[in-house]
N, C-alpha and C positions, 0 to 999 in steps of 0.2 A: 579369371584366367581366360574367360571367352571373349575377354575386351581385346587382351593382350595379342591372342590370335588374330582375331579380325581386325585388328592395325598392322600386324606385322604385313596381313594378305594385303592389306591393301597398297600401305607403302612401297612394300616388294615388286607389287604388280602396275603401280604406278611408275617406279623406275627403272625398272627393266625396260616396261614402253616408252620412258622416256630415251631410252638411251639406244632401243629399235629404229624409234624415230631420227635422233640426232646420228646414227651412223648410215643411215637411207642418203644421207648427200651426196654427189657427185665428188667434191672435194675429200671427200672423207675413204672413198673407195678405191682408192690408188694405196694405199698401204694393208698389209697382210693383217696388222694390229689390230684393225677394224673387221676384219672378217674374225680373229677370235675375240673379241669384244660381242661381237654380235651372236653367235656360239654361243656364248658364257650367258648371255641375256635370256637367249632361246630356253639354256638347260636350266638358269633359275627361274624363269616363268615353269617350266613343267614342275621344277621342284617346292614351288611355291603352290601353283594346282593341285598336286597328285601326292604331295609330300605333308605339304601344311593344311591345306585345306581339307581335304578329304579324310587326313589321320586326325588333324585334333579336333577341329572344325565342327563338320558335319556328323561324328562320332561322339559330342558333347552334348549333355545332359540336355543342352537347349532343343537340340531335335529328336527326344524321347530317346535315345542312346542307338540312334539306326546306327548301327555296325556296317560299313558296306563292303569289310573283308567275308563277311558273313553272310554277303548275298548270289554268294556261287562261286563256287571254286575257281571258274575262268576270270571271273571279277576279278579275284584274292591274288592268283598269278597274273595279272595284266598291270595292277596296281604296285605289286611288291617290283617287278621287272623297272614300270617308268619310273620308281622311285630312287631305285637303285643304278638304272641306267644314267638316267638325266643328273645323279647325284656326281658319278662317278664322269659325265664329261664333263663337269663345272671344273672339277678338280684337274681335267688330265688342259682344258682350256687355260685354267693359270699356268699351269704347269708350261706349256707351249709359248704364253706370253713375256713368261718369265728368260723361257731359252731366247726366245729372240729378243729381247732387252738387254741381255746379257751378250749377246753376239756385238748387236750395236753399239756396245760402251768398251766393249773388249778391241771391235775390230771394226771402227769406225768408220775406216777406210773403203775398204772390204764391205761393209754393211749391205750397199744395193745388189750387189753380184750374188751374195751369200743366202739373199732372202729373195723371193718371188714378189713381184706386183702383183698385183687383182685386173681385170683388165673388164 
């Protein structure tokens, strides 16, 4: 199971920065799509540190069972918060990509007036 973990962290965290990198371009920054693409990268890199890594990860038999909810209370709340924050903008990120996908197949006319550039 500890394999399984430490592929997910790293795939995850290899593509999230891929996709940090590939929306860093000039051309890429004139549409809003990319500012929640880039969002969503951000909150699965936290969710992927703080969520995966630190819960099953670093809490596995391989490093003598250090618990680090167990290493002080501000830890346990600082940790439970990013977990739950960063989970819950991944979601409300789709959720935003999806309205505006939906605006532009709806109202495709309308589309640039309806939605903001990045500038």
């Amino acid at each position: 199971m500890f394999i399984i973990y430490i592929s997910l962290t790293i795939v995850g965290t290899t593509g999230n920065s891929l996709i940090l990198l590939t929306t860093k371009h000039k051309e890429f920054n004139k549409s809003s799509s990319f500012v929640f693409l880039s969002v969503l990268a951000i909150s699965d890199l936290f969710v992927v540190f703080f969520g995966l890594l630190t819960t099953k990860v670093l809490e596995s038999d391989f490093w003598f069972g250090f618990n680090l909810r167990n290493y002080s209370l501000s830890w346990c709340m600082t940790l439970e918060y990013m977990i739950e924050s960063s989970s819950k903008i991944s979601s409300w990120c789709i959720a935003g990509i999806t309205l505006e996908r939906a605006v532009a197949v709806v109202l495709p006319h309308r589309y640039g007036s309806q939605t903001s550039n990045v500038v």
